[in-house]
C-alpha positions as CSV (number, residue, x, y, z in Angstrom):
1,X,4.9,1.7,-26.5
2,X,2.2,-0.3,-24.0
3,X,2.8,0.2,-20.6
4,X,0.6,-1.7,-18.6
5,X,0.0,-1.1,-14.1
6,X,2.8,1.6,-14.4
7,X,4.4,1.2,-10.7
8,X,4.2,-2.7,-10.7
9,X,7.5,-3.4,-11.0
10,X,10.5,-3.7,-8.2
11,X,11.2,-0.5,-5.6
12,X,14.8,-0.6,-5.4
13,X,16.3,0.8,-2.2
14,X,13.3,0.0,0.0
15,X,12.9,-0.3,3.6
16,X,11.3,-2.2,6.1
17,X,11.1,0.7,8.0
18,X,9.6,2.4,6.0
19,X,6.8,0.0,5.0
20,X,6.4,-0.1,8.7
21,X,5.7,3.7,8.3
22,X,3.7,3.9,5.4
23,X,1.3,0.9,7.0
24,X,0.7,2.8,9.6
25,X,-0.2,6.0,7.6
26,X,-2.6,3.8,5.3
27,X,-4.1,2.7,8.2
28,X,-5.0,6.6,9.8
29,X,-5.9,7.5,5.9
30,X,-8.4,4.6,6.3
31,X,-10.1,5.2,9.8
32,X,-10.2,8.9,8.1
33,X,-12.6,7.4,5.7
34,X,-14.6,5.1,8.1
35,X,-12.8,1.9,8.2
36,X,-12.6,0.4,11.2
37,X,-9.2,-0.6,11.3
38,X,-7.8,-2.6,14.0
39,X,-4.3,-3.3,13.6
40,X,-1.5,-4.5,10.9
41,X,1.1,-7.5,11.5
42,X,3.7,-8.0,9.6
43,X,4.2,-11.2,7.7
44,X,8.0,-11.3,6.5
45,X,7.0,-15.1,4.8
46,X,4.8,-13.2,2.5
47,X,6.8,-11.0,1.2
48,X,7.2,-10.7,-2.5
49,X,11.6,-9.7,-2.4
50,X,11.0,-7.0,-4.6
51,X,11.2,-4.0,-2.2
52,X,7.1,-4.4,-1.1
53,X,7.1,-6.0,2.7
54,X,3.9,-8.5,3.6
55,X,1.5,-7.2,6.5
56,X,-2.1,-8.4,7.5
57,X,-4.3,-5.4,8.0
58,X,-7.6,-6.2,9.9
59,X,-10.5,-4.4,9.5
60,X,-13.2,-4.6,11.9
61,X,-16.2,-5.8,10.1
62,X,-14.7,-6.3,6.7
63,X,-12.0,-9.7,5.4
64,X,-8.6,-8.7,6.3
65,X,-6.2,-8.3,3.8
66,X,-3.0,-8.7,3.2
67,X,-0.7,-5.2,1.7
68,X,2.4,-5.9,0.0
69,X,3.5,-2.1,1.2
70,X,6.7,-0.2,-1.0
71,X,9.0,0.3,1.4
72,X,10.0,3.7,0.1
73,X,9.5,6.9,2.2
74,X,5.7,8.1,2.4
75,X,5.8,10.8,0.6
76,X,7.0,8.5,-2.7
77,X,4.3,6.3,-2.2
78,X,1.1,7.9,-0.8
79,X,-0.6,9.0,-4.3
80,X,-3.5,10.8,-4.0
81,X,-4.0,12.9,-6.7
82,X,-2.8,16.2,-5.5
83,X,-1.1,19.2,-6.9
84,X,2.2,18.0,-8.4
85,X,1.9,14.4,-7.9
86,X,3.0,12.7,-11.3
87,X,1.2,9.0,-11.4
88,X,3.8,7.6,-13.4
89,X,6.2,8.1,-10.1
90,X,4.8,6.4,-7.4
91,X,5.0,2.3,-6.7
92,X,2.1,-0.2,-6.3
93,X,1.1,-1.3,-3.3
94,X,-0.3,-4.8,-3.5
95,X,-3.7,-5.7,-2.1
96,X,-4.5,-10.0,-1.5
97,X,-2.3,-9.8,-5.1
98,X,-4.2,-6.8,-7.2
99,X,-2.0,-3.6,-7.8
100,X,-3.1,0.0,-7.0
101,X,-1.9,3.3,-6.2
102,X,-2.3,4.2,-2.7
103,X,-5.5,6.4,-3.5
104,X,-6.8,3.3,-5.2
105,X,-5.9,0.8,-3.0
106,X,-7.7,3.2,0.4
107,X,-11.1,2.6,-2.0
108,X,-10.7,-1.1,-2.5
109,X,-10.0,-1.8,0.9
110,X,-12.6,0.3,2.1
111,X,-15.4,-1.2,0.0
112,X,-14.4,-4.7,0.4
């Protein structure tokens, strides 16, 4: 068996809400690693309809970009590696259309 981007696929049972949440936790995790973040808006014309929610986040400094954020609670989407996280259970997040795991996707929008 191949499995390619493990995590890419729909998030069933996902909330706005909660992407609101979990935006606003990517953004602290950023500005904890020097990123100048400004603010996120939401962009529901974005969205792709499979559970991830649109938003523009706006970096001083650096492009935007826009997060197709799981709407799932945190704590099932923020990988970063730790004790007893398992890869293989936590959605993509989408950044301007390139899949990554949350600890990923802080890297790529910090060095963009």
């Amino acid at each position: 068996m191949l499995i390619i981007n493990p995590g890419s696929g729909p998030v069933p049972e996902a909330t706005e809400e909660h992407a609101t949440a979990n935006m606003a936790v990517l953004a602290d995790d950023l500005r904890a690693r020097g990123v100048a973040v400004d603010t996120f808006i939401r962009r529901p014309e974005a969205d792709y309809g499979d559970g991830r929610y649109a938003y523009v986040l706006t970096v001083t400094d650096h492009p935007s970009a826009e997060i197709q954020m799981p709407g799932l609670p945190t704590d099932q989407v923020r990988y970063l590696g730790e004790e007893g996280q398992n890869i293989w259970d936590f959605p993509r997040l989408y950044v301007d259309d390139s899949s990554w795991v949350w600890k990923f996707a802080l890297e790529v929008i910090r060095d963009a």
